[in-house]
N, C-alpha and C positions, 0 to 999 in steps of 0.2 A: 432627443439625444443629439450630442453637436458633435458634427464629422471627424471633428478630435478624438473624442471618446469613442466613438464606432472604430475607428482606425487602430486606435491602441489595442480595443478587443481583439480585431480582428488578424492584429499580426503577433506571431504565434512566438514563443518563446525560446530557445534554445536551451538545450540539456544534453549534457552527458549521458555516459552509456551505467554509470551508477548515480544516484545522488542521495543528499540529506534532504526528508521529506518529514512532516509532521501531521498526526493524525486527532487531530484537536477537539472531535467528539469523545474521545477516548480518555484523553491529557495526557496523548503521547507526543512528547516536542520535540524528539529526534530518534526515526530510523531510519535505517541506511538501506535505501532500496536499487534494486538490479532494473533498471528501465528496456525492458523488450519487448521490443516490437515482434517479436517471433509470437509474441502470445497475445490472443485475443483479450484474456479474460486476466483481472490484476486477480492475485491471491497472497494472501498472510500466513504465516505461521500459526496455527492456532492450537488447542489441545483442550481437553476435558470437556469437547463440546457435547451439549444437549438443548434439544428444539423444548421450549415449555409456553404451553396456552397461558398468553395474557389480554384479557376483555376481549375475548371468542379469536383473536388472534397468534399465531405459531412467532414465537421469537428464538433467535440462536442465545444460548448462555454460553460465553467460550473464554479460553485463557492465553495472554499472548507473551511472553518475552520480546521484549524493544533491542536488546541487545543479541548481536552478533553471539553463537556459541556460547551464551551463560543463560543462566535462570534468575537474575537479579529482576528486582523490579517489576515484578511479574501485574500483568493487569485482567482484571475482569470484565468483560464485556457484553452488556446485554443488546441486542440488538432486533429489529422488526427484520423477520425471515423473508425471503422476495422469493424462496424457491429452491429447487436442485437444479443443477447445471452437470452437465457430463462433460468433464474435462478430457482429452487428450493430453497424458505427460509426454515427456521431454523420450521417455522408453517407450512410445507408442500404444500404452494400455488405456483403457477409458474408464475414468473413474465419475460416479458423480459423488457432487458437492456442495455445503447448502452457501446461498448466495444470502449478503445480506448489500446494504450501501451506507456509505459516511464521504465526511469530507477529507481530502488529501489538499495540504498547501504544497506547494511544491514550485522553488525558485518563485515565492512569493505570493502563487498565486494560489486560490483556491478552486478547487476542483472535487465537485459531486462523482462520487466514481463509484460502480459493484466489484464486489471483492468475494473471490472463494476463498473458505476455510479449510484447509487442510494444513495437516502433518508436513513441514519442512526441516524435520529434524538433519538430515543430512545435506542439506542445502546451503552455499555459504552467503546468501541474504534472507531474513525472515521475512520480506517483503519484494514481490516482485512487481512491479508497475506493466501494464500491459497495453496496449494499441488501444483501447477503446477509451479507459482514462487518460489517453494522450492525444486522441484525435482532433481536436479543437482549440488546443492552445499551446500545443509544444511541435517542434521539430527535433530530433535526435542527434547528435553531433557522437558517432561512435570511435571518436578518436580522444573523446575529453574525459573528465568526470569531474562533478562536483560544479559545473557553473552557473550554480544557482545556491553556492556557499557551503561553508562550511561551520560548524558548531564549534567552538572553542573549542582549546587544545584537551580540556576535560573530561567533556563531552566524549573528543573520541578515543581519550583511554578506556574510560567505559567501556566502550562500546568492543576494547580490545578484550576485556577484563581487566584491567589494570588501572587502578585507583590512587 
């Protein structure tokens, strides 16, 4: 590997304190996630989960809305389960949670990341990015958003609901 390409690796990307992220195991090409560092562990919005044995293995079966505050577009995902995880929320309660992993692009880049599934129905991103999917290629810039693009003007009517 030639010190060029080490170096590029190795210097880290900047981002905002939200951004457009794409989750491409899924053919999710744009949601709008909340990047914090306050939280260990990245989690999605998910709903109508259940764990089902495939070839002696436990997989999550779960449902996600890409868009902000609608149920358009709705995706199904199957995924190889890595486990529960007991979360701390944001109200101090500990919940567990089943853990799976995918890839997250984000300001171009891609990124292997675990993601818990829960309930974010009241939450205003279905996607939260968390320290551990960041710690390797991103720095946070909490004064920005979005510097690693934006999705056509379209894109983010959707995402308002408005088409």
């Amino acid at each position: 590997m030639s010190t060029d390409t080490r170096l590029r690796r190795a210097t880290p990307t900047t981002i905002g304190w939200r951004e457009w992220v794409a989750l491409p195991d899924w053919g999710v090409r744009h949601i709008k996630a909340k990047i914090d560092t306050g939280a260990r562990t990245s989690a999605i919005h998910a709903f109508d989960i259940e764990v089902i044995e495939r070839d002696g293995r436990s997989w999550a079966r779960f449902a996600i809305h890409p868009w902000q505050q609608a149920s358009a577009d709705e995706v199904v995902v199957e995924a190889p389960l890595l486990g529960e995880r007991q979360v701390r929320t944001s109200s101090g309660t500990a919940d567990d949670r089943p853990v799976i992993a995918t890839t997250m692009t984000l300001a171009g880049r891609d990124v292997s990341i675990e993601i818990t599934l829960t309930r974010r129905d009241e939450m205003g991103f279905r996607l939260l990015v968390g320290r551990e999917a960041l710690r390797h290629a991103f720095v946070v810039d909490p004064a920005r958003s979005y510097l690693g693009g934006r999705p056509d003007r379209e894109v983010r009517r959707r995402n308002r609901g408005r088409r």
